[in-house]
C-alpha positions, 0 to 999 in steps of 0.5 A: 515540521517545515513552512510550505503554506503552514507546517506539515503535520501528517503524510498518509505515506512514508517511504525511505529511498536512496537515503531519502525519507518521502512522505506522500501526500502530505497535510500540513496544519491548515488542513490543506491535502497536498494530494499529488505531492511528495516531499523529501528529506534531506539525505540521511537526515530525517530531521531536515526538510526544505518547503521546496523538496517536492514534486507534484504529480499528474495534478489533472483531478481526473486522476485523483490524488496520490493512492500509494507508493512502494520501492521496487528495485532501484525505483520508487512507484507512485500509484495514483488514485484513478490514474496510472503508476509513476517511476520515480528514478534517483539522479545522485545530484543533491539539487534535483535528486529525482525525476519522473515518468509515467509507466505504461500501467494504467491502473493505480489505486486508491488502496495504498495499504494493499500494495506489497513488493514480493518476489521483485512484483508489487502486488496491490487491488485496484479499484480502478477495475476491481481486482488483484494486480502484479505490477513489474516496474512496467505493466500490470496484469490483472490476476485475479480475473477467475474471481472477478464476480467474487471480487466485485461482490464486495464493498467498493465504496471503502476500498482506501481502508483496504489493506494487505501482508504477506505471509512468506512460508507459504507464498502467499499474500494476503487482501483484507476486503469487505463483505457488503454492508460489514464495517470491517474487513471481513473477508481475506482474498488469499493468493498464493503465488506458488499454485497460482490460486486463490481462497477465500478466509473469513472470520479473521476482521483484519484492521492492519496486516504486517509480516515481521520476524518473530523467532527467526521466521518470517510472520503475519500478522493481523491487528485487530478492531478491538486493539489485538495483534494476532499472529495468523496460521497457527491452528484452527482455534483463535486464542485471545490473552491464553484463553481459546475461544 
């Protein structure tokens, strides 16, 4: 809670970087979206910030806002929303402890939530030309170009509402799409990384997704619209509150 023209009250991304909390597009209590802006904390403290810790990036509006951002080796990625993706590089000196360049991936996003970092990639949809990309740290290709007319069939309009987790024991990663004229996402585009293959799943409506460690294995799951957490690929049946059905 800092003065930058009104107190901060909300950031649509948070990441924690070299002992840095960043927060990414940030709003503050007048409604005013710092959308090509992030801010940092005071290292190793999160409860301390400056109103003058902050980068804006590519402020041309061609480029839109910030759409996610991701820690990927010793970097962190900032996507922009109809632009490219950005390098964020730790200097270690306490007054300007970063700076910035462009990489030479020019497709970003709009759907922060489907950007996932798995086996040194970071896997994210770009609606910029639809599809699954994997981004390097330096380029990005586009690896779902098989189902291109699969993926262009789907609900573009609401891809910010996209989202994306991982699902380790099977190497796969999983994008929660809309089907067109549905107001959920209805339709899961899996990858998996070890056959490079896709498939589709329906009949899971995936609101979040997260992958945690839930007995000593790696897990995903998805959260429901009407409030449930689900872990997925346990068997053919869904089973609400130990009833199946």
């Amino acid at each position: 809670n800092f003065s930058a023209g009104g107190s901060i009250e909300k950031a649509r991304f948070v990441a924690i970087f070299q002992n840095y909390v960043i927060l990414a597009r940030a709003e503050n209590d007048a409604g005013t979206d710092f959308n090509s802006r992030f801010y940092w904390s005071t290292i190793s403290d999160a409860d301390t910030w400056s109103s003058t810790n902050f980068i804006d990036i590519d402020t041309d509006a061609e480029s839109g806002g910030i759409g996610g951002m991701e820690v990927l080796g010793q970097y962190l990625y900032i996507f922009k929303e109809r632009g490219g993706v950005y390098r964020i590089r730790f200097t270690g000196d306490s007054t300007i402890p970063f700076t910035v360049d462009k990489t030479a991936c020019e497709n970003g996003t709009n759907a922060g939530f489907t950007i996932k970092n798995f086996n040194n990639l970071l896997y994210y949809y770009s609606q910029i030309k639809p599809g699954v990309y994997a981004f390097d740290g330096e380029q990005c290709v586009e690896i779902s170009s098989r189902i291109e007319p699969t993926i262009e069939g789907y609900d573009e309009s609401i891809s910010t509402e996209f989202v994306a987790g991982l699902h380790p024991p099977r190497n796969q990663y999983w994008l929660g799409m809309r089907n067109a004229g549905s107001s959920e996402n209805d339709r899961i585009v899996v990858y998996d990384l070890e056959n490079n293959a896709f498939s589709i799943h329906t009949g899971i409506e995936a609101a979040f997704m997260a992958t945690v460690r839930y007995s000593n294995v790696m897990t995903l799951f998805t959260g429901d619209y009407s409030g449930y957490a689900l872990q997925q690929d346990t068997g053919n049946n869904d089973t609400l509150d130990g009833t199946s059905g």
